[in-house]
C-alpha positions in Angstrom: -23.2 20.5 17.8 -24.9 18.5 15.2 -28.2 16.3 16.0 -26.3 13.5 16.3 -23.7 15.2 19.1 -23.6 13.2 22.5 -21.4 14.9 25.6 -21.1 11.2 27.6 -21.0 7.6 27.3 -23.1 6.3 30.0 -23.3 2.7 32.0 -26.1 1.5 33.2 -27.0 -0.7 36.7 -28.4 -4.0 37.1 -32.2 -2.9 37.6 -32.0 0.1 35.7 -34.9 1.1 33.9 -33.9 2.2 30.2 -35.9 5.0 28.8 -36.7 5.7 24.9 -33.4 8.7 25.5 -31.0 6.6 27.4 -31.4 3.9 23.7 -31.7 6.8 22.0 -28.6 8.6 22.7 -26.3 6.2 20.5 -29.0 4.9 18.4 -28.4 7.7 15.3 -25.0 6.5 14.3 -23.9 3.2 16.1 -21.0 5.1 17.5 -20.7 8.3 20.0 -20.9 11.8 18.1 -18.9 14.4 19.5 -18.5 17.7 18.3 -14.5 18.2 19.2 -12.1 15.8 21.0 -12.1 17.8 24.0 -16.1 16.7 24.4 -15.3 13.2 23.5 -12.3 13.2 26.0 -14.8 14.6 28.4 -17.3 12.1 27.9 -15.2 8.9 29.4 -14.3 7.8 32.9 -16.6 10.2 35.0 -20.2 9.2 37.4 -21.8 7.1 35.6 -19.7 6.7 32.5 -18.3 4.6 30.6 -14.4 4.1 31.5 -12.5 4.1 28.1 -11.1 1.0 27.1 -9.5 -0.7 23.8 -11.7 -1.1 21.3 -13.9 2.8 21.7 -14.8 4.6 18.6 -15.6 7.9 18.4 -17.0 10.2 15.3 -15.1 14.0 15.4 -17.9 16.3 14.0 -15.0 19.1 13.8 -12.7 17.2 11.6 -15.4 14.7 9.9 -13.3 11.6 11.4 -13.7 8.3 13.0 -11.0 7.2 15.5 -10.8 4.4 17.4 -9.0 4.0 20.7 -6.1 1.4 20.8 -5.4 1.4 24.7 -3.4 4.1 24.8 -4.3 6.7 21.9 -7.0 7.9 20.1 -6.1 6.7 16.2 -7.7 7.4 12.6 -10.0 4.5 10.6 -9.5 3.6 7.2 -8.3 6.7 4.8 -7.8 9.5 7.2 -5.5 11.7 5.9 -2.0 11.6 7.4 -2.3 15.3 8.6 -4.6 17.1 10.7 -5.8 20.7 11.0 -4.5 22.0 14.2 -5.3 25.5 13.3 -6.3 28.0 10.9 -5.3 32.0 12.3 -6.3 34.8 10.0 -3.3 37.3 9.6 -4.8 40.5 10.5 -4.6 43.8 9.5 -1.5 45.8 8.7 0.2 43.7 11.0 4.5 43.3 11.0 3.9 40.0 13.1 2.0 37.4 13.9 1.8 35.1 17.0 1.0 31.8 16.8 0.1 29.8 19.7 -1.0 26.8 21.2 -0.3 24.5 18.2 2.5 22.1 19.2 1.7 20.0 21.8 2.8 16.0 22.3 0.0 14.5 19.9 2.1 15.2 17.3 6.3 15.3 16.2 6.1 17.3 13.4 3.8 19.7 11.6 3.4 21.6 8.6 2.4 25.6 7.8 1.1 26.9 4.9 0.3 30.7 4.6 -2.2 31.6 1.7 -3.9 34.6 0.6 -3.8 38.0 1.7 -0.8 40.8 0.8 2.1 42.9 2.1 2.5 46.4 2.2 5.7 46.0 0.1 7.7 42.8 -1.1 8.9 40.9 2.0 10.6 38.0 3.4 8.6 36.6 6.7 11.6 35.5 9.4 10.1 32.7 11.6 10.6 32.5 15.3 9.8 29.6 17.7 8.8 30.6 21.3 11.0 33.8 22.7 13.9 32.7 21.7 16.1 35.1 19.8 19.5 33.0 19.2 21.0 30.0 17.9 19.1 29.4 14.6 21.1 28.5 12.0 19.6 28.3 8.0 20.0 28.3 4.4 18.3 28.3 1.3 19.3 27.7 -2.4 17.2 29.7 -5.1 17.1 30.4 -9.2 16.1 33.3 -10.6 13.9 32.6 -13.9 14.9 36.0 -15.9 18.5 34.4 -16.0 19.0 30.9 -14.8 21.4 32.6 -11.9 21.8 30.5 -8.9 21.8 32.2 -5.4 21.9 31.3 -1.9 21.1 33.1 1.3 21.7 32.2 5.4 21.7 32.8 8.8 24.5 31.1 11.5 23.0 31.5 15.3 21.2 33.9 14.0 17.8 35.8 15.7 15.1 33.6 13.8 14.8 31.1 10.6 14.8 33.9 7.7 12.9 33.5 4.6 10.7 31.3 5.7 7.7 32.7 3.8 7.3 35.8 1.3 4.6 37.8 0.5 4.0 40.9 -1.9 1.3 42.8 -3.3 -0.8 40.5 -4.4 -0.6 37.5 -2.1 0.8 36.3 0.9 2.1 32.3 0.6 4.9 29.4 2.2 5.9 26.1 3.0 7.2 25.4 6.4 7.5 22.0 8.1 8.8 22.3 11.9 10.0 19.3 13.1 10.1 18.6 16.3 8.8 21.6 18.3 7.9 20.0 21.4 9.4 17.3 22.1 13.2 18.2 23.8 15.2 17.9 21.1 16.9 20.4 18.4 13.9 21.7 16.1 14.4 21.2 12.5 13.2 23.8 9.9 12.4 23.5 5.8 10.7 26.2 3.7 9.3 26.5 0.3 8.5 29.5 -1.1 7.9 32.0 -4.5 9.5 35.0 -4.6 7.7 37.2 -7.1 9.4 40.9 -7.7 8.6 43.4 -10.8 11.6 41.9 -12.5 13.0 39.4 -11.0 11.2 35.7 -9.6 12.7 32.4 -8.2 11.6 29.6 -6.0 13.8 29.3 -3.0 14.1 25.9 -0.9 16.1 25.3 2.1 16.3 24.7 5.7 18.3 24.8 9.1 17.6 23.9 13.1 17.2 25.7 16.2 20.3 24.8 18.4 18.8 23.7 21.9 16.5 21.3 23.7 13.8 23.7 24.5 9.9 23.1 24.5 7.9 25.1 22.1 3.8 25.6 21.9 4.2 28.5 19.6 5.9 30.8 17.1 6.1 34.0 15.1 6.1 35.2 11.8 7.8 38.6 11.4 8.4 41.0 8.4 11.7 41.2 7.4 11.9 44.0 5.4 11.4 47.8 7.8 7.7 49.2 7.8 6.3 46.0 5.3 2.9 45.1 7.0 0.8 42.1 6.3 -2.9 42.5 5.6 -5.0 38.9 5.3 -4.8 35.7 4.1 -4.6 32.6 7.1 -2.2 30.5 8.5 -2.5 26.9 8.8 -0.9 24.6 11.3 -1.7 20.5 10.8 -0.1 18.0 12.4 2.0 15.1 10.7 0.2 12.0 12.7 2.4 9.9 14.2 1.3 6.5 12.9 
């Protein structure tokens, strides 16, 4: 926590003596400090603090925002950007999957991954799982190669997982995914973007699909599509869309 970090917002008593620390405590900024939200959530409604109410602000030292509470949700001032970090997971190290968890929750709808950095063992598409679910995805992208101009198109119909949903190689690791709608209970949609780089042949490939049920999800899995290919670095990034 920085110096300016507080863990509670305290009240005071009629005949309370106020000491230099209890005006000190908010006397640095104006406004509580909190390292994450989960100390600043911490910080309201218990013995002898202050009950949150309409009106609260609140500095995040983890995201470098100011949010103020509007009687039902904490919300961003001014020019907070419209997405927040959620999560950033490194790969690991010769790896043919990677879990992702704890990243959809009901603060957000919808959110979008980015993978950056890192490489594959050999050229691979990375299939994209939510939860344990192994049916009822259905996809499709539209790509051109630049050697020739040559359309193509690729898809999956209830298949096991949202294929090409990222690509990596031997020099980097990188896609575009928005999921929409993981949590709430309603069908999850799916886009990608994504470069596929070969020795001979390249083409950017966009498309999408949905998952075809109601379920809940807090988590998902990128997998290598291609037998033996292993990922080695690079991180993935979950942010949130916010809602308003």
């Amino acid at each position: 926590m920085g110096a300016n970090a507080q863990t509670s917002v305290p009240t005071f008593t009629a005949g309370e003596v106020l000491t230099a620390a209890n005006m000190n405590i908010s006397a640095g900024t104006g406004i509580p400090v909190f390292a994450t939200t989960t100390t600043r959530d911490a910080a309201f409604g218990g013995t002898g603090e202050k009950t949150l109410a309409e009106g609260q602000f609140a500095y995040i030292e983890a995201t470098n925002t100011t949010q103020y509470y509007d009687g039902a949700a904490w919300q961003p001032v001014g020019a907070t950007p419209a997405l927040t970090l959620i999560k950033a997971q490194t790969i690991g190290t010769t790896v043919s999957s990677v879990a992702v968890t704890d990243v959809f929750s009901a603060t957000y709808d919808n959110y979008l991954v980015l993978l950056t950095g890192g490489v594959a063992s050999t050229s691979t598409y990375l299939a994209l799982t939510l939860g344990a679910t192994a049916t009822g995805y259905y996809w499709g992208v539209n790509g051109i190669r630049w050697d020739t101009g040559a359309a193509g198109t690729n898809f999956g119909s209830n298949a096991a997982s949202f294929g090409n949903a990222a690509y990596g190689n031997s020099d980097t690791i990188f896609g575009v995914i928005n999921i929409l709608n993981p949590f709430n209970t309603k069908q999850t949609g799916f886009t990608q973007q994504l470069i596929v780089n070969l020795t001979t042949v390249a083409s950017p490939l966009f498309g999408g699909g949905y998952l075809a049920n109601t379920t809940s999800y807090t988590a998902f899995t990128l997998t290598t599509a291609t037998g033996g290919a292993t990922l080695t670095g690079g991180t993935i990034r979950v942010y949130g869309y916010q809602n308003s």
